[in-house]
N, C-alpha and C positions, 0 to 999 in steps of 0.2 A: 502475687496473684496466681488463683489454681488453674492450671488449662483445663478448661469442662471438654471432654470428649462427646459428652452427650449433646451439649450445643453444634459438636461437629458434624456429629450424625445427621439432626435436625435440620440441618443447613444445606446438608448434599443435594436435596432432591432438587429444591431450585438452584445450586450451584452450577449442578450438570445442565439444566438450561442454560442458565449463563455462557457455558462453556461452548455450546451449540451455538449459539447466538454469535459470540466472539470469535468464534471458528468461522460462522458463518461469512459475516462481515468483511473479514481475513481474506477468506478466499474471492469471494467476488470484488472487494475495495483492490485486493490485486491484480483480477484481470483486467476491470478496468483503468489503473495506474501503468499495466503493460501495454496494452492496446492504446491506448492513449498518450502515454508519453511517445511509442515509436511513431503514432500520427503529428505531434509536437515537433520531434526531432525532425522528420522528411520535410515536415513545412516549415521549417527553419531554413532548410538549404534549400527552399526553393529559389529560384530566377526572380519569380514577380514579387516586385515589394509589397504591393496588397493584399499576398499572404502571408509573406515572411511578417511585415512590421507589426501588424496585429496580433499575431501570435506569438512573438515575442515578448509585446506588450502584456499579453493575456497569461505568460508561465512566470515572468517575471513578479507580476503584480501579487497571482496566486502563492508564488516562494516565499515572499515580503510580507505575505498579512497571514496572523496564524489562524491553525485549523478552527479553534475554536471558534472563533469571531467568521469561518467561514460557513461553520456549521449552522450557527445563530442563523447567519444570512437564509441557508438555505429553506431551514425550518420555519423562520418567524417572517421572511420579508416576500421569500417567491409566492408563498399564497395571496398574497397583495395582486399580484400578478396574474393571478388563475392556476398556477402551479401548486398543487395538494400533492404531497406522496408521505406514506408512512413515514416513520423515525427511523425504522431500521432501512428504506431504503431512500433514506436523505442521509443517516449516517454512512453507509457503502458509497453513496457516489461524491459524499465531503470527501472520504479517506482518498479514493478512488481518483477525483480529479486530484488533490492536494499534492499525491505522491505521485502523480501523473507529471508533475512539472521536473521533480527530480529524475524522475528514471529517463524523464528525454534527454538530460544532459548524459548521463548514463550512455545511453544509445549515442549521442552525439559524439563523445569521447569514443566509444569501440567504432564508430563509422570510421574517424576520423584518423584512424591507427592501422586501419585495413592499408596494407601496404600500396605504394603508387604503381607500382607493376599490375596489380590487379586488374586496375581500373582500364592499364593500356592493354591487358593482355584480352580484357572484352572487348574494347576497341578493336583489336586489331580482327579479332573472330567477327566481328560486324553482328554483335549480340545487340537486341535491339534494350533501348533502357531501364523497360522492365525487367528484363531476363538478367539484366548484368545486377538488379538492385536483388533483385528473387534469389536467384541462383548463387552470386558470388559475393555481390557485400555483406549482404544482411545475414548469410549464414556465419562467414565470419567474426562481425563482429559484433555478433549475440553471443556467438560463441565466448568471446574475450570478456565478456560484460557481464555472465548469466550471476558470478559469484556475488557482484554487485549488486545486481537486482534484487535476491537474493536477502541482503542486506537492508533494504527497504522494507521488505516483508516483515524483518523480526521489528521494524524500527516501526511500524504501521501497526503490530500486534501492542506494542508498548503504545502506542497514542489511542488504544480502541476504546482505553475506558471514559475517553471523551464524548463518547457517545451518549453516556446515561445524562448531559448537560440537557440533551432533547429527547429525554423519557426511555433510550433505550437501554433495556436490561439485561446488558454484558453481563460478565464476572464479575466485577467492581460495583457493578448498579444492584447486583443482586445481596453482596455482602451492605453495601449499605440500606436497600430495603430490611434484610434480614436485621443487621445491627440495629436500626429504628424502631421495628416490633417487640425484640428482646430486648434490649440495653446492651447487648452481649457482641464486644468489638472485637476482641482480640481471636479471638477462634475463626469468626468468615474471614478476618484481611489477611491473618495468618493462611488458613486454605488457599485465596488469591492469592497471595504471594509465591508461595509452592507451588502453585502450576501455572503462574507465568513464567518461573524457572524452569519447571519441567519441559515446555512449549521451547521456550526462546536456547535453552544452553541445548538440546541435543540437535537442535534446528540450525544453530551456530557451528556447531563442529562439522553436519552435514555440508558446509558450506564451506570450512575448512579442506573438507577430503575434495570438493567437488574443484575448487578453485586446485590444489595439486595436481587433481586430474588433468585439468585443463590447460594447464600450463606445462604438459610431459612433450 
């Protein structure tokens, strides 16, 4: 079979929205996976079991059932509820909680590694418990975690064409609209496929250098 270049051309204009979209998703499905798995992780190690067990319950449950079947939820069952939000932002806050459960264990693990001298050394300065959690845990062991995190991101970039399952028009949503109108498959998944290489392998190696850095 011939590769039409022309089908290529054809296909950029909405590609590059795709690519926007996808990007889009990306970036905010990971602040709220950061910001949210470290609220996970601190209420993990709370004292009161009334928050600990809930939220246990509530990251374990989300790790257990997959994105897709979460996404489904969000789009088709919360408006039952009075809860309407667009596709694109029910898909940011599926990816966004989803990987919010792993990156706490994440954060839990680099808390957890923060040496025990730390802890006694703010003790002993009579740092009060925010300043000791601000100042001296959490820089470190974000610090030891960030390559991790990291890792989430390219593995969150590979779950985004899940999204087109609730109308949104990633990369992948866009070569299958495109493919539907033309007949013409091999040239849009081929395009997708090269720049979720391009995206994910030079994003990987940054993460390489960053992880050596951090460990000097």
């Amino acid at each position: 079979m011939k590769f039409d270049w022309s089908a290529v051309g054809a296909f950029l204009p909405t590609f590059w929205n795709g690519v926007l979209v996808t990007l889009q998703a990306l970036a905010l499905g990971s602040l709220i996976a950061f910001g949210l798995g470290l609220v996970w992780a601190l209420a993990q190690r709370s004292s009161l079991k009334v928050v600990r067990w809930p939220v246990t319950a509530l990251t374990e449950f989300v790790r257990n059932t997959p994105l897709l079947v979460q996404l489904f939820f969000l789009f088709y069952v919360m408006p039952e509820w009075g809860v309407t939000l667009s596709a694109l932002a029910t898909g940011v806050i599926g990816l966004g909680l989803h990987y919010s459960t792993y990156t706490a264990e994440v954060y839990r693990s680099g808390i957890d590694g923060v040496p025990a001298g730390q802890w006694e050394a703010a003790i002993a300065l009579s740092l009060p418990r925010r300043r000791t959690w601000t100042a001296v845990i959490l820089p470190q062991a974000i610090r030891r975690v960030a390559p991790a995190l990291g890792n989430y991101v390219i593995a969150m970039l590979k779950d985004s064409p899940m999204l087109f399952a609730i109308g949104v028009l990633e990369m992948l949503g866009e070569a299958r609209q495109f493919s539907s109108q033309t007949f013409q498959t091999v040239e849009p998944y081929t395009v997708v496929g090269v720049a979720f290489i391009a995206i994910a392998y030079p994003a990987s190696l940054l993460l390489r250098a960053l992880e050596r850095r951090l460990v000097r």
